[in-house]
C-alpha positions in Angstrom: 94.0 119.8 105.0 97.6 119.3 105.3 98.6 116.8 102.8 100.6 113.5 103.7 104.3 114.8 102.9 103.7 117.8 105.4 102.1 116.2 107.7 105.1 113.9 108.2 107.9 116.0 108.2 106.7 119.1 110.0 107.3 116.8 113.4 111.2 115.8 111.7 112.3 119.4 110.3 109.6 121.6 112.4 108.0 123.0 109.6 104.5 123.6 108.8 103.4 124.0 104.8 100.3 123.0 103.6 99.1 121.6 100.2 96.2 119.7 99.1 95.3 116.2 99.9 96.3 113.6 97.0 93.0 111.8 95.9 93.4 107.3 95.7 94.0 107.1 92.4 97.3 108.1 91.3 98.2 108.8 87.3 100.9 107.2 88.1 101.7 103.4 89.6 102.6 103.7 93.7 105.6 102.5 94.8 105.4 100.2 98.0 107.5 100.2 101.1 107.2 97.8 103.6 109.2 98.1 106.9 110.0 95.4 109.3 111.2 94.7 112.6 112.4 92.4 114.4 110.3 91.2 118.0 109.0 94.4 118.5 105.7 94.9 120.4 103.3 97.2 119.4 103.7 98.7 123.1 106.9 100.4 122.4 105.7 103.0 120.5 103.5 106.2 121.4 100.7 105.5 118.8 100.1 102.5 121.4 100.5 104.2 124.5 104.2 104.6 125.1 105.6 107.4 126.9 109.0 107.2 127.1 110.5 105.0 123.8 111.3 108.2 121.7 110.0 107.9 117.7 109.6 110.7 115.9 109.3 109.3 112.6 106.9 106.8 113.3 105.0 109.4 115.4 105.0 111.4 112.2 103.9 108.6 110.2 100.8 107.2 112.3 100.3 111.2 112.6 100.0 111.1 108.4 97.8 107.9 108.2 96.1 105.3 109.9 97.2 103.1 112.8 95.2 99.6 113.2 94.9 98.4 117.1 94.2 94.9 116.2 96.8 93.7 114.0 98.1 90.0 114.9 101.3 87.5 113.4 98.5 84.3 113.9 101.1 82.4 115.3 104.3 79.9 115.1 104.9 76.0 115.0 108.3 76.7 115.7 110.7 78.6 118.6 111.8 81.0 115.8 108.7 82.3 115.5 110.1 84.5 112.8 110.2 81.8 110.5 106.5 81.1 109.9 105.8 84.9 110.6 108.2 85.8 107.8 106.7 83.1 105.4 103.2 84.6 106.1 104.0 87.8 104.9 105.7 86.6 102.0 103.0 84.1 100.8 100.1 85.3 102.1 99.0 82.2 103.7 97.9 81.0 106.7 100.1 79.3 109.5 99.6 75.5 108.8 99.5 75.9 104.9 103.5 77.5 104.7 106.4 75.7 104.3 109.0 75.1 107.1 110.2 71.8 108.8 108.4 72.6 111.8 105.2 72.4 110.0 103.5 69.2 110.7 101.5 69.6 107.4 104.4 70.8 105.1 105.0 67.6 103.9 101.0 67.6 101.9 101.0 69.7 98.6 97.3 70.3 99.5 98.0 72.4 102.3 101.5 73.2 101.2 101.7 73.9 97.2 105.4 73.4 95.9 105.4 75.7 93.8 104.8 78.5 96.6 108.1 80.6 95.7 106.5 82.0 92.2 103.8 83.4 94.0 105.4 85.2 97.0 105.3 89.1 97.3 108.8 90.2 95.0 107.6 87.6 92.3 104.6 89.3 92.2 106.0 92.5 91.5 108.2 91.4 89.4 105.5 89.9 87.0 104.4 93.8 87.6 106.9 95.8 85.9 108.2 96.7 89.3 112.0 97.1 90.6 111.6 94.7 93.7 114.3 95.9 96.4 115.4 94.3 100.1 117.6 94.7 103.1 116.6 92.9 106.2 118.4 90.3 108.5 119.8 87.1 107.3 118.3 83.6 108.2 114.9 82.4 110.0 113.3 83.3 106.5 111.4 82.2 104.0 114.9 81.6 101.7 113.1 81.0 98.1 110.5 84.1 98.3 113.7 86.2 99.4 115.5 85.5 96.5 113.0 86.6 94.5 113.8 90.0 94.8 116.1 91.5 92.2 117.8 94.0 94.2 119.0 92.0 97.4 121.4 93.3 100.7 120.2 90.8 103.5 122.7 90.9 106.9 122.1 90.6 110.3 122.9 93.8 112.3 122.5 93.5 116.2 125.8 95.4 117.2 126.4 99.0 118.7 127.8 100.9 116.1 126.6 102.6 112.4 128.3 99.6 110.7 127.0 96.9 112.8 123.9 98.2 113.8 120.6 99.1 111.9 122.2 101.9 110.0 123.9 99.0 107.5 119.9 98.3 106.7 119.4 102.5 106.2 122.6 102.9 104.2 121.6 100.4 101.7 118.3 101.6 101.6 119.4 105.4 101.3 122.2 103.8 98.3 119.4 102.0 96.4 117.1 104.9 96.1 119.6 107.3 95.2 120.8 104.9 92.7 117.3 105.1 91.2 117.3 108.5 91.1 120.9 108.5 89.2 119.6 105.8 86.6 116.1 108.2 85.7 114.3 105.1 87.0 110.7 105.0 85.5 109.7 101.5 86.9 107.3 101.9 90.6 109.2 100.5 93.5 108.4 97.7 96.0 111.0 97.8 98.8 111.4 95.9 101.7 113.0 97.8 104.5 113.9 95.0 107.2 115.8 95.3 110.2 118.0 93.3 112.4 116.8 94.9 115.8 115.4 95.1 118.5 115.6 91.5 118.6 118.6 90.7 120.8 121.2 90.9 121.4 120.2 94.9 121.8 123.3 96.4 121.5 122.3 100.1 121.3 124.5 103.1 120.4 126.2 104.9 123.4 123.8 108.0 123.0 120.9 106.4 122.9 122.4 104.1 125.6 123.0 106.9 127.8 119.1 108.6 126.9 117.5 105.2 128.3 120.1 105.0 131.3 120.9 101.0 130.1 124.3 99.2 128.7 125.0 96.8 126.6 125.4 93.8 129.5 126.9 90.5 129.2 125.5 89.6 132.2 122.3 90.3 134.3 122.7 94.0 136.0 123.0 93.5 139.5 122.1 97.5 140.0 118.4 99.7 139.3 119.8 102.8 137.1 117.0 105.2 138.3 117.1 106.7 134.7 116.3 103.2 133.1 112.7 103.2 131.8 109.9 101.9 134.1 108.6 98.1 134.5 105.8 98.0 132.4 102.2 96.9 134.3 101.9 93.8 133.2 105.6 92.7 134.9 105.8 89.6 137.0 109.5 88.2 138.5 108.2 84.7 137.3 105.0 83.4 135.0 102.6 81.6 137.1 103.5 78.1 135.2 105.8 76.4 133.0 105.5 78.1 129.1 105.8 74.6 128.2 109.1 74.6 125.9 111.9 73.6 128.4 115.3 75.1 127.8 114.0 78.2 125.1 116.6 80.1 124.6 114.5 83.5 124.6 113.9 82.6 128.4 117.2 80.8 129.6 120.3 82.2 127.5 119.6 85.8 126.4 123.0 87.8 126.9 122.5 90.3 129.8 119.2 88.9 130.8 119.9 84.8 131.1 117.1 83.8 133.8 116.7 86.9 135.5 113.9 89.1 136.0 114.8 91.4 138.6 114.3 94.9 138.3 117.5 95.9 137.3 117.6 93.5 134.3 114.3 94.5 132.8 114.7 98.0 133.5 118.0 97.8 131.5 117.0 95.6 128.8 113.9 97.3 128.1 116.4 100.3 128.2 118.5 98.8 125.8 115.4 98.1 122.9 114.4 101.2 122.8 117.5 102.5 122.5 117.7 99.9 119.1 114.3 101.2 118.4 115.0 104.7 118.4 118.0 104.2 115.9 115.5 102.2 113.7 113.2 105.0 113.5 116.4 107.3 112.6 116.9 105.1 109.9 113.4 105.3 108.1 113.3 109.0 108.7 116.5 108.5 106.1 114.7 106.6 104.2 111.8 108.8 104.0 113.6 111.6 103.4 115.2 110.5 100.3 111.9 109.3 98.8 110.9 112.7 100.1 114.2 114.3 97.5 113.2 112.5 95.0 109.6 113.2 94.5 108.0 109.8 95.0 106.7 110.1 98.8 103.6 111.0 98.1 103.2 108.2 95.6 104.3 105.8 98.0 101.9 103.5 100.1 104.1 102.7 103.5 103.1 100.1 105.6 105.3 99.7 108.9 104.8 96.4 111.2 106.9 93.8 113.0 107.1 89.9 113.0 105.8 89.7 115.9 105.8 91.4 119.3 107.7 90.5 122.6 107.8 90.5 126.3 110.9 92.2 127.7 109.4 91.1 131.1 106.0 91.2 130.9 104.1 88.1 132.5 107.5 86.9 133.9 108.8 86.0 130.6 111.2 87.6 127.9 110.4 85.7 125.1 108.3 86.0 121.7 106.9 82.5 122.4 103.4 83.5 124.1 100.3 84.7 123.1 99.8 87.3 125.3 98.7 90.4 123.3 102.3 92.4 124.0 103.6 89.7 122.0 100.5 87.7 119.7 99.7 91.4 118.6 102.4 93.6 116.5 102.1 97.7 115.8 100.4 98.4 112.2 100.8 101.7 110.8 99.5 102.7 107.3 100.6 105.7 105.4 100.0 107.0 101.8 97.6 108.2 99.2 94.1 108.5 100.3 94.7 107.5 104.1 93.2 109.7 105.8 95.8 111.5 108.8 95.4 110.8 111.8 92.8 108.0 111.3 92.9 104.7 113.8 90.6 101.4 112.9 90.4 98.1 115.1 91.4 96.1 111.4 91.5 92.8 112.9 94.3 91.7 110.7 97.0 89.0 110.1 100.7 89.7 108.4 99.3 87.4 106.2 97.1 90.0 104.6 100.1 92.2 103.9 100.6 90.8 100.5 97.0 90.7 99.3 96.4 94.4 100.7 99.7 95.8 98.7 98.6 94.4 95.8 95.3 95.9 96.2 97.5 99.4 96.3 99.1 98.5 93.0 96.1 97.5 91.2 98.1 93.9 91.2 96.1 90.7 91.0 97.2 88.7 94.0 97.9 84.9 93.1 95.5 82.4 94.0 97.5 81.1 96.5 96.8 83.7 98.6 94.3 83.4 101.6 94.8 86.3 103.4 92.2 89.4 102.5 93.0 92.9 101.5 93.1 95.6 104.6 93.0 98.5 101.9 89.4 99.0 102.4 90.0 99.7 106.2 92.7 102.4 105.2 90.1 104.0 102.8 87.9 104.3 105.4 85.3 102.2 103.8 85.5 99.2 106.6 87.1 99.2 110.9 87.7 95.2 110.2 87.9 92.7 107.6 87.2 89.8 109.6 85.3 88.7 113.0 87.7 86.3 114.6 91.6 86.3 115.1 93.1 82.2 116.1 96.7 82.4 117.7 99.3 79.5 118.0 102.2 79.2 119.3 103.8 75.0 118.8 107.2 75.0 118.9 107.8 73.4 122.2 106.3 70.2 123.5 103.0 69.6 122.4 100.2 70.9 121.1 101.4 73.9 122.5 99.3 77.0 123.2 96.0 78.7 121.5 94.1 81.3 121.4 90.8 83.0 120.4 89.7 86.5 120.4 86.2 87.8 119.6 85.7 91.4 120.0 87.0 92.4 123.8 86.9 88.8 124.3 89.8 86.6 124.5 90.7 82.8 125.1 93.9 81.1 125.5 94.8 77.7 126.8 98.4 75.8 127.5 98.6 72.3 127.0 102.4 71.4 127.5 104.8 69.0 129.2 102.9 66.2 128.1 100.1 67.2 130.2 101.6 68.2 133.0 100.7 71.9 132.5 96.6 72.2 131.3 95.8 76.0 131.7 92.9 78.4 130.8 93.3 81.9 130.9 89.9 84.1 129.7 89.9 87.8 129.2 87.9 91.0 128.8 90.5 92.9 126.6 88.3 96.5 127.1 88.6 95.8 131.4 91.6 94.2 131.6 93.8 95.6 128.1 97.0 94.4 130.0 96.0 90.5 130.6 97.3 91.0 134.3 96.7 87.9 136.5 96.1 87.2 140.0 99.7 87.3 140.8 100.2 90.8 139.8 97.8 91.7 142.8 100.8 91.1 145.1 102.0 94.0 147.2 105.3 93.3 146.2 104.2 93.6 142.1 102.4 96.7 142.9 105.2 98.3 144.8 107.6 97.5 142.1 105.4 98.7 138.9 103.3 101.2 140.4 100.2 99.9 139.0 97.3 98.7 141.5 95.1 96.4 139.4 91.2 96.7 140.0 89.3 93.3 141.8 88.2 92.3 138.2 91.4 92.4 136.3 92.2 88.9 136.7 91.7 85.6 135.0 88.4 85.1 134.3 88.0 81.2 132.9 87.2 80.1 136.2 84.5 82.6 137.3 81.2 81.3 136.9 79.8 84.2 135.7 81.5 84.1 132.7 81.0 80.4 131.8 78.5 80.9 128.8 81.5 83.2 127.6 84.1 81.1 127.6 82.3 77.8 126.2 81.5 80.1 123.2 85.1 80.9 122.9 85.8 77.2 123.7 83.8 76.0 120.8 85.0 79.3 118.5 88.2 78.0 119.2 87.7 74.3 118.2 86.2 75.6 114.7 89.0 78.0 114.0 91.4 74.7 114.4 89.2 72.6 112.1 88.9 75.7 109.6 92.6 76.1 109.2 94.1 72.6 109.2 95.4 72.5 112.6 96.9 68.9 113.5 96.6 69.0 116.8 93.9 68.8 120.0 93.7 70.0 123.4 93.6 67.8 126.0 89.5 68.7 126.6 89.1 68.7 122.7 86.7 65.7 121.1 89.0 64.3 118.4 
């Protein structure tokens, strides 16, 4: 069996040497990396179906480990829905019980303990004996578990160039680890490899520009580039109804995209992220590399995810403030010792059990203040899932906002916005219907634009009689998952 190393780099350097498999336990402590980026759906890479965004590191990565389909950011109380994403991963808490002024409960130490900071993910491994290491964007973050880490090189990188792109996030990585290496560095790593894209603006590099047939626009194209990359299925020139948080910015004032969904501006913005996207995955092949040089890869657990996802077009909207599954759901991809190449597991996890599952790699005691649960039994192989049920919010508008439910295939959400004036319920059958698509994206017009004629049953299904027994038991699901995790609000058809 080819062992992780090879496995990875014979797609990068086109080689093909074999060695044996490493067994789980390691005579020596694993280093951790953690990579993150910014508002990228899980649909832009080719482990989820993508065809066209090129990855070849990742590829190799999900190639040497374990992808997880059903791996989810729970949710957001605010319209940076990085902030409470970020803070989940840090603390390992659930969405109402993390700090942040759009929390309505972050003003009861109950639900919110002061003291979080010294129990976030770098303080852990600091308490460890490990050298805790991070580059990632500055701002919408959880500022006192940040400055936990020892090593530190936070800057937002959004631009078009190797100095004002996601290269400045590689470089610092690359200078770290050699540094390491320099210094005879005996202590295990835990780095934190974030990155500025392809949140916009999506400035890409003029090669990668050129691959995706897209430009960096200042204003909406007014032109289809035939090479741009297709609309995905799910696209729709306007959502059915008001998202519910009036002037957003992600849907109103995005450079090059404003309020336009035409053809032309998808087509090219979507151009434009994966063009970021590729020069992301350039960067951890770097990265990789050098842990590669220096002997430690195949003592390194990595775990590669996003915030959250995004639309880039999908359902009408461009935003990350939805809980459709292109943006409620975000890409998981395990690598390391004992994952088993090439595995895939449903996991049914939040970025909230990041911390407790890397700290089940160490052989770390997570803090107490942790409520997520350890994944590492689903990359052994020992479990597909950890838990039954996955609750999405998303409150940063007018309220209570949005929520969802999702057993199994099965999938709830409902829209109670503009004080009322907006009371939706959308139910799905995620194995029939993977893309969420709606009535609306029966029109001729839809289908001669995307290419993709959707079957009589792929629409909303809340109002179909035949599925009434389904969506009460969603409806009441949903009700207990609110009461279970401290939720302060109630939908309109809620019993207080």
């Amino acid at each position: 069996m080819r062992c992780f190393t090879r496995l990875l780099f014979c797609v990068l350097l086109f080689i093909a040497v074999t060695k044996p498999t490493l067994a789980l336990a390691q005579p020596d402590r694993p280093n951790i990396l953690v990579i993150v980026t910014d508002d990228q759906s899980p649909f832009t890479l080719s482990s989820y179906g993508n065809t066209v965004c090129r990855t070849p590191n990742l590829d190799a990565l999900a190639a040497g480990g374990m992808v997880l389909d059903r791996a989810y950011h729970m949710g957001a109380w605010s319209g940076a829905v990085c902030t409470p994403s970020r803070h989940m991963i840090m603390s390992g808490r659930t969405v109402w019980h993390i700090p942040g002024r759009g929390n309505p409960n972050n003003g009861n130490a109950e639900l919110v303990p002061p003291d979080l900071a010294e129990q976030t993910m770098a303080a852990v491994f600091n308490r460890a004996g490990y050298v805790t290491f991070r580059t990632c964007k500055r701002g919408n973050s959880y500022e006192a578990a940040n400055a936990q880490f020892t090593h530190r090189h936070d800057m937002t990188r959004r631009g078009g160039t190797a100095e004002t792109g996601s290269q400045w996030h590689g470089d610092r990585a690359v200078e770290f680890l050699e540094a390491m290496a320099e210094q005879d560095e005996e202590r295990p790593l835990l780095m934190y490899l974030g990155f500025s894209h392809p949140h916009d603006v999506r400035d890409g590099l003029p090669d990668l520009l050129e691959h995706y047939g897209a430009y960096n626009a200042n204003q909406p194209p007014t032109e289809v580039n035939p090479d741009a990359p297709p609309l995905p299925a799910n696209y729709l020139p306007e959502h059915p109804f008001h998202h519910g948080h009036p002037n957003l910015r992600d849907e109103v004032n995005v450079r090059g995209v404003m309020r336009s969904r035409t053809e032309a501006t998808i087509r090219n913005e979507i151009g434009r992220e994966y063009a970021c996207i590729e020069n992301i995955d350039r960067q951890i092949g770097r990265v990789l590399q050098q842990l590669d040089a220096m002997g430690e890869l195949d003592n390194t657990y990595i775990l590669f995810t996003a915030d959250h996802g995004m639309s880039v077009g999908r359902h009408g909207l461009t935003g990350k403030q939805n809980l459709y599954e292109h943006t409620w759901r975000v890409p998981m991809i395990l690598a390391g010792p004992g994952i088993a190449p090439g595995s895939r597991a449903p996991g049914d996890t939040y970025l909230l059990d990041i911390l407790p599952t890397i700290c089940d790699f160490a052989g770390v005691d997570a803090p107490d203040t942790v409520e997520g649960t350890s994944f590492a039994p689903v990359a052994r192989g020992e479990a597909g899932s950890i838990r039954d049920v996955l609750y999405g919010v998303y409150s940063g508008g007018t309220k209570p906002g949005m929520r969802c439910v999702r057993l199994g295939d099965w999938k709830l959400i409902k829209y109670d916005v503009l004080d009322g004036e907006v009371r939706e319920t959308q139910l799905f059958n995620l194995a029939d219907n993977p893309d969420e698509l709606l009535i609306e994206h029966h029109d001729p017009a839809v289908v001669a634009l995307t290419g993709n004629t959707p079957e009589a049953h792929q629409v909303n299904l809340a109002d179909d009689p035949r599925y009434a027994a389904k969506r009460a038991e969603l409806e009441a699901l949903l009700r207990s998952e609110m009461d279970r995790l401290d939720d302060p609000y109630r939908l309109w058809d809620q019993p207080e």
